[in-house]
N, C-alpha and C positions, 0 to 999 in steps of 0.2 A: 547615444541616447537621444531620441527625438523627442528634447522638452520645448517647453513654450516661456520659458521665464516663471511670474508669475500667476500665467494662465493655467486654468484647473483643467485638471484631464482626466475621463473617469477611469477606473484600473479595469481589466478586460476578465470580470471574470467568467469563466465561460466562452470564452470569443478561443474559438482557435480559427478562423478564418483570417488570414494574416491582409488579404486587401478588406475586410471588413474593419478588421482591429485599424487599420490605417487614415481611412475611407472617415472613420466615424471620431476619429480625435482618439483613442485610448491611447493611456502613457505604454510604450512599449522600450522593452528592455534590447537593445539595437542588437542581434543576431546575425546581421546579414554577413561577417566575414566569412560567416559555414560557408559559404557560396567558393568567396578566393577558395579557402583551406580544398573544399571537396574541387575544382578546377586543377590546382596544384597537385593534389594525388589521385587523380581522376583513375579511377579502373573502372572495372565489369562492375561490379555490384560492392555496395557496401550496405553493411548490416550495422543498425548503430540499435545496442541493446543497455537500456535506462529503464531505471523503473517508473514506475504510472504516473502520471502529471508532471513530469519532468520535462513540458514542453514540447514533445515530439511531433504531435499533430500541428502545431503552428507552426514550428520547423518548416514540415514538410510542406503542408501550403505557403510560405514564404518563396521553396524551392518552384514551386510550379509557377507562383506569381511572376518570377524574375525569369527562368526557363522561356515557358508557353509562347507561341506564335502567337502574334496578337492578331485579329481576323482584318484588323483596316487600322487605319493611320490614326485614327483616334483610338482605339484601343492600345496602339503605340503609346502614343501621349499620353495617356491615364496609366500604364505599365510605369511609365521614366516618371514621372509624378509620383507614385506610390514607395519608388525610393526614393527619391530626392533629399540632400541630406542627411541618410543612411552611410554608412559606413563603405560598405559595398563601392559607393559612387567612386569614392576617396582611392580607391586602390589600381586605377590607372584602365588606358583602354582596352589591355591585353583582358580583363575578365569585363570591362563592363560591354563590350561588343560582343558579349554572348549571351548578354539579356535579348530576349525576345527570339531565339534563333532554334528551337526544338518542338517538335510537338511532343505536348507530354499526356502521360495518363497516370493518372492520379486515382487509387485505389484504396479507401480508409476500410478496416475490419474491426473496427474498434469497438463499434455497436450490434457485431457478430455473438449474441450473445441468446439463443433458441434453449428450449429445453430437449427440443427434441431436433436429429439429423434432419427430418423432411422439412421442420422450418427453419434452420440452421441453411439450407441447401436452399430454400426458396428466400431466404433473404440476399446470399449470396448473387444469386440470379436477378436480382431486383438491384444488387449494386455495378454488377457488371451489366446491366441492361442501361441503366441511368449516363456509364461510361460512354458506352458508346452513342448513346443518342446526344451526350456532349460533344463530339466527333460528326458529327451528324453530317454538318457541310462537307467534309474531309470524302466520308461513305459515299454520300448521293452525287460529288462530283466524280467520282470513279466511275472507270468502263469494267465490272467487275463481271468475272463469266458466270453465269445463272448460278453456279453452285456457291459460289461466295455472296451472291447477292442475296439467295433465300438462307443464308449462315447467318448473317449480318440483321437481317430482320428479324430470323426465328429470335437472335439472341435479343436486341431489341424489342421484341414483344414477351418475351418472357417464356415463348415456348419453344426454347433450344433444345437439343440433345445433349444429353451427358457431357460426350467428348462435342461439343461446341463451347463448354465452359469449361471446359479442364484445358484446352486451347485458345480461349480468348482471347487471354493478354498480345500471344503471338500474332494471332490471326491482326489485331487489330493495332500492332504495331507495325505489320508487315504492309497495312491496308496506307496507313499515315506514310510509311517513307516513301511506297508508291506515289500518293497523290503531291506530297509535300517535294520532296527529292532530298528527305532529313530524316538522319536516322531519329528515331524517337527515343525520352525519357520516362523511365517508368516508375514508378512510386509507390511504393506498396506500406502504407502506414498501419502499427500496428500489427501484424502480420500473425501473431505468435494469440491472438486472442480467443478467433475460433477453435484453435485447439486447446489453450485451457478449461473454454466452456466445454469443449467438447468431450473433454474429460470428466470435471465432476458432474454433467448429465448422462456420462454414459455412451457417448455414440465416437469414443475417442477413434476406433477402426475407421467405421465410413471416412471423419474428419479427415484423417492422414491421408487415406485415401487418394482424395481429391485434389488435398494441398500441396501432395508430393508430384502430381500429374501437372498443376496447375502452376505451381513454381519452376518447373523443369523445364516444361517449354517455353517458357515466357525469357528465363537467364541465361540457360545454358549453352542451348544452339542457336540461339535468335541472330540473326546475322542483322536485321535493322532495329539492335539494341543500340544505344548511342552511349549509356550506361543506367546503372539502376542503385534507388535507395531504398531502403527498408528499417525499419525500426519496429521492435518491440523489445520485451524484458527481457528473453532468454534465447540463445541460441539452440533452434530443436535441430541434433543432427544424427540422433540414434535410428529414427525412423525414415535415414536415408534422403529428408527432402534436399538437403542439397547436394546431395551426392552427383558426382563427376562436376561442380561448380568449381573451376580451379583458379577461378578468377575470382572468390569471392573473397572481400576483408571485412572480417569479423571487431567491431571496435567496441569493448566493453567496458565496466565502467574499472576495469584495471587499465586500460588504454590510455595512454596521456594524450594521445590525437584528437582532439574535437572538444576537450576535457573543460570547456570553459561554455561550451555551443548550448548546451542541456543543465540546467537551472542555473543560477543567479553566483555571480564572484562577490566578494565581499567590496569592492570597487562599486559595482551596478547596487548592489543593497544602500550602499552609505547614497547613492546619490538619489535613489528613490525614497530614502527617509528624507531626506534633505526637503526634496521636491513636496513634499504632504508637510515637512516640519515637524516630523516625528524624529528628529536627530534622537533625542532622550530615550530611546528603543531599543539602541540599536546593541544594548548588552542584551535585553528580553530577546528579540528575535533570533539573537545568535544563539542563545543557550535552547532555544526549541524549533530554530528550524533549520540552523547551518548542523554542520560535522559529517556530510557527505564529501568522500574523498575519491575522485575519478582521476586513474593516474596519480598525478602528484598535484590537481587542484582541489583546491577545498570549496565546497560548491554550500549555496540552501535550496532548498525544497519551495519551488518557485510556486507551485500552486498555496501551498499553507502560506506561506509569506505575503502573496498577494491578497489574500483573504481574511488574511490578519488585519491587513493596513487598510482593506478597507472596511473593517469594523472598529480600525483607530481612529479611521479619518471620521468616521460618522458620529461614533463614542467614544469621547477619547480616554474612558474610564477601564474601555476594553481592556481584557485579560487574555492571556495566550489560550488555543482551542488547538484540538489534534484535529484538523479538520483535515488531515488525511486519512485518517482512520475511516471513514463510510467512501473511500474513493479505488478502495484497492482488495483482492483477494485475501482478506488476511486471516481469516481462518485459519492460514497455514500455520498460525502463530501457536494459535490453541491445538494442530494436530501433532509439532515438535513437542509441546509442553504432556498432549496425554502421551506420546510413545514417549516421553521420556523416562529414561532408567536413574538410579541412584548418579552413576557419572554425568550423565547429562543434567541432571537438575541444578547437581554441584557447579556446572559451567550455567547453566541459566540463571542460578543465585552470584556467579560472580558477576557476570554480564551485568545484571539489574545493578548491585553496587556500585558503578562505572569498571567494572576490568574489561579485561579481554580474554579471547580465546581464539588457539591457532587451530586451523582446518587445514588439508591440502584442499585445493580447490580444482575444480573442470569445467571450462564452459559449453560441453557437451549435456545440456541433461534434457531429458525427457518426463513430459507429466505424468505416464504410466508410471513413472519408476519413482517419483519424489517421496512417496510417502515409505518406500519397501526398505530404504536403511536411513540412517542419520546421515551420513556423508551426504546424500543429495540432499535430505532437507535442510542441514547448515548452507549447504552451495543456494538452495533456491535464496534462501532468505538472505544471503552476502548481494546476489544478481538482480534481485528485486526491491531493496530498498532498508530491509528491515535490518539488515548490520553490514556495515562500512568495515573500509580498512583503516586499521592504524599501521601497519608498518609490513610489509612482504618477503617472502624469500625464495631461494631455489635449492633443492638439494634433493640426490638423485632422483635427476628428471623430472621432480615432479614441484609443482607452486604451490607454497603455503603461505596466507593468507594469516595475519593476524587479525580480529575484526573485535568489534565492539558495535554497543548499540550507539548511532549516531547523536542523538540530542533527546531533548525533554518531550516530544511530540509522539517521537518513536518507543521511547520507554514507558509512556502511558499508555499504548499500545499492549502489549505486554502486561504491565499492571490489570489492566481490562479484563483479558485476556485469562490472566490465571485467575482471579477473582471470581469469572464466570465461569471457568472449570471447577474451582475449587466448589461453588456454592452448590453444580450440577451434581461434581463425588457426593457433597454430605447431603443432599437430597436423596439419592441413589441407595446412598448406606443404609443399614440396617440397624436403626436408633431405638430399638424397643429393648433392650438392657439398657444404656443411656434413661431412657424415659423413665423404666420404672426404678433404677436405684437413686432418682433423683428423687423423688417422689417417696422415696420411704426413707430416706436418709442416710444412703450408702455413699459416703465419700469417697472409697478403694474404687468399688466401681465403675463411678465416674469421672476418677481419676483413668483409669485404665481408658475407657470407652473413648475419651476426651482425646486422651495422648494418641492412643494408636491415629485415630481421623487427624492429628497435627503431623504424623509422619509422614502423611500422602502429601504432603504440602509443599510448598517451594520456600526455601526459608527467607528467603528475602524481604516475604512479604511479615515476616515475622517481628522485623525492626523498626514495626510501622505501630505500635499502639493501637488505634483505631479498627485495625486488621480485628486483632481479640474480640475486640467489642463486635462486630459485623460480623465474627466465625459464630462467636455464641448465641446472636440473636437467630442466625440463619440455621443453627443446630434446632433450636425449639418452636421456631416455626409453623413446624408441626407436629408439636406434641397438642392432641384430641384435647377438646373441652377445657383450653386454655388459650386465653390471651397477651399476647409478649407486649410486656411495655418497655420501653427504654428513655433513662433520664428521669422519668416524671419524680417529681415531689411526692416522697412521703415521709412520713417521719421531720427530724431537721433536717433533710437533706436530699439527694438525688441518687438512688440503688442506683447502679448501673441497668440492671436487668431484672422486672420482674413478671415472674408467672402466673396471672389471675385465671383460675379458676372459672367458669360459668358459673357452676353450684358455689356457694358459702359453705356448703359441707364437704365439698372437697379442699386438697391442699394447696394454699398459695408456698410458693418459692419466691423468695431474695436470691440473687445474685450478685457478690460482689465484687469485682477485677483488678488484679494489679498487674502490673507488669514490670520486669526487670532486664535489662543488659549484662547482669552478673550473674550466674549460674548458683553461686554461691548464696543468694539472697531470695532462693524462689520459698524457703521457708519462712525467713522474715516478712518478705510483700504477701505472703497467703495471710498473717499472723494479723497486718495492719488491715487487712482488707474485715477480716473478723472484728476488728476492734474500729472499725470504720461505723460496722452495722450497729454494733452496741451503742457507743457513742451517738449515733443520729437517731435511734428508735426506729430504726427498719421495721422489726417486727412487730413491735409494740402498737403501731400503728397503723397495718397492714390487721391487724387482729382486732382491731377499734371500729376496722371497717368492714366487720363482721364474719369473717372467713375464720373457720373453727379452728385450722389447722393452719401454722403458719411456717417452716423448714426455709432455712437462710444459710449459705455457702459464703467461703471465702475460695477464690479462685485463682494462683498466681499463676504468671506465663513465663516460658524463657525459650525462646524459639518453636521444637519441637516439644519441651516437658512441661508439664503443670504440674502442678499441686494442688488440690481438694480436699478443703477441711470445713468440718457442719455446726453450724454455729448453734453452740451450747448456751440454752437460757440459763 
């Protein structure tokens, strides 16, 4: 940990620029032994797969920082300065004499995010054009023969051929060990992004395309490869791109390798509350942003944690926020929840509960195929962030994976989630039985109408109180030439829900709610909820204020059942 004592350091949100984050004072969380770890098992290429804001991108620039050839003696000195009392320093001179000793190329896809292939393909081209004009002294000092020369430029001006970018990496790895006499590092952050986009816009073919061309020759036969890192969420390997890569190590977050490299250990959290003087937190933050488990480390979610503390540090009245939620794909959440069948709900209402549930698991999956059965979409959401492991197994051949929703951030995720499917069904539905037997004082009816829309439900969300109240305000919403009120004062007391009419000469509706955890009491809680209305003058007073016609329910719930009974003047 590079602190300063008592000196204030701002938190880096946003900074994934690792000589920036340094450069400028931000409290950083000290990472640099990834550098020993990856030296010590140094291969071809390594693939580190974490889900979104787990840090990768400053990783990887941290790797470049400490790698890269510095251009002159002073960029030397500001490289050994930028670590300086980093951890890295500490581990002797067998890795630190290989700071500054590669040319690297450094390649982020993160912001690959087009709706369509041609701008998808021309942002690409804009980022491998920017690479190599960072290379730039490296090109121009080369004796390079006309055909590589007008290569190098096309790609640099943005008007290369096809195969000039589906060959880049190499070309210009091959261009650096020439001039340098060092095989080069290569870096490809994020990797797996342009094909997720490229999938839910549609141009998933072209993507692969490319990226199978583009990764092939840059790993596979690249002979001035020195090695290579990569990161993103999911290993794609159905679509062949790293096919014949026999050198590649896949580290996932079942991996116990690196397992501490990619968000925050309970060690680094206690010392960063310390640092703010947020000690008094440090149950809050663990209950909403630890219970990520990589390997056998228990890690938090570095992004939500930093972003917590620093709306502790500013307010310190601050409350926990899922500020993961707007950072990541997670729609995936709400497309497990509509493919879900009776079995699978039953495991999504365990889940939500705190349980668990066992998957075999494979870290082969492809975005064509996530949504076509339930086994990939459990796997995406184990590899991407939305359910952890609690405990693992083997048996024949194959890995099965116990998992659970990780903390309180993740599970409101979820919550969100079905709440917004749930509201889109009963919008969808067809509420005109519902409307009019409410409306003439059919209680069978709308007992029926009521219960079926509670079966499409997730029952989870059913243990929740509040739930009831927000399904029946969201059911009459839009029922024509009425306005939903909820809570207000009338009578002595507060309906839960009433119906006001436009006209006076149409029918106002009471609504009255109760709710139960005993199956056994859904007759009772209907009974009290009647004698709720009597007792406070619901009606009476709803008829004072002109409306001719006034029909008042009693409503109880118990997960999926109700009861509807029409309160008798």
């Amino acid at each position: 940990m590079k602190a300063g004592g008592d000196q204030y350091k701002p938190l880096p949100i946003g900074v994934d620029s690792f000589e920036d984050l340094i450069t400028n004072g931000y409290y950083y969380v000290d990472k640099t032994l990834l550098i020993k770890e990856l030296l010590d098992l140094k291969g071809g290429v390594t693939l580190f797969t974490r889900p979104r804001r787990f840090g990768k991108t400053l990783n990887m620039s941290m790797l470049q920082s400490y790698f890269q050839l510095p251009k002159d003696e002073a960029a030397a000195e500001k490289q050994r300065q930028l670590f300086s009392g980093l951890a890295i320093m500490e581990t002797g001179d067998s890795y630190t004499k290989e700071m500054g000793q590669y040319p690297v190329i450094f390649l982020t896809l993160k912001d690959v995010g087009e709706m369509t292939w041609n701008g998808a393909y021309a942002l690409l081209k804009q980022r491998l054009a920017e690479e190599f004009k960072r290379h730039r002294a490296a090109l121009d000092g080369l004796e390079l023969l006309e055909g590589d020369r007008e290569r190098a430029d096309r790609i640099m001006n943005g008007k290369g051929l096809p195969e000039d970018y589906q060959t880049s990496l190499q070309f210009l790895s091959h261009c650096l060990k020439q001039y340098y006499g060092k095989k080069a590092i290569i870096l490809i952050d994020e990797y797996d992004v342009p094909l997720e986009t490229a999938y839910s816009r549609g141009y998933y073919g072209e993507m692969v395309n490319f990226i199978r061309l583009f990764f092939g020759s840059a790993l596979k036969t690249n002979e001035c490869l020195a090695f290579a890192v990569l990161t993103g969420c999911l290993r794609i390997t159905k679509e062949s791109i790293f096919t014949g890569l026999n050198n590649l190590k896949v580290i996932s977050v079942r991996s116990g390798l690196y397992a501490e490299y990619f968000g925050f250990t309970q060690r680094e959290v206690d010392e960063l509350l310390a640092f703010y003087g947020c000690e008094s937190s440090v149950g809050e933050v663990k209950k909403w942003y630890d219970g990520y488990l990589f390997g056998a480390m228990e890690v938090y979610n570095p992004w939500s944690l930093v972003k917590y503390m620093e709306d502790k540090s500013n307010i310190p009245s601050s409350v926990p926020e899922a500020y993961w939620a707007n950072t990541s794909g997670n729609a995936i959440v709400r497309t497990l929840i509509e493919k879900a069948d009776a079995g699978v709900k039953a495991e999504i209402e365990a889940l939500m509960a705190g349980g668990t549930v066992e998957k075999a698991v494979h870290e082969d999956i492809t975005y064509d195929e996530i949504e076509k059965d339930m086994e990939n979409l459990w796997n995406f959401l184990y590899f991407t962030g939305y359910l952890t492991k609690a405990s693992e197994r083997r048996s024949e051949r194959k890995n099965y994976v116990t998992m659970r929703i990780p903390n309180e951030e993740v599970l409101s995720i979820y919550e969100n989630h079905i709440q917004s499917w749930f509201r889109d069904r009963v919008a969808g539905a067809d509420l005109r039985d519902l409307f009019a037997a409410t409306l003439s004082g059919d209680a069978q009816t709308m007992e029926r109408e009521i219960g079926g829309l509670l079966r499409g439900s997730i029952s989870y969300m059913d243990s929740k109180e509040a739930f009831y109240h927000g399904f029946v305000v969201g059911l009459y919403n839009s029922l024509g030439g009425h306005t939903v009120d909820s809570n207000r004062e009338w009578g002595d007391g507060r309906p839960d829900v009433a119906l006001l009419p436009e006209s006076i000469r149409d029918t106002a509706v009471i609504l009255e709610l109760k709710w139960t955890d005993d199956p056994m009491k859904l007759e009772e809680r209907c009974n009290e909820a009647l004698k709720q209305i009597r007792e406070k003058n619901y009606c009476r007073d709803v008829s004072l204020r002109g409306y001719s016609k006034v029909i008042a329910y009693g409503i109880s719930f118990y997960r999926k059942d109700c009861v509807v009974k029409v309160y008798e003047t």
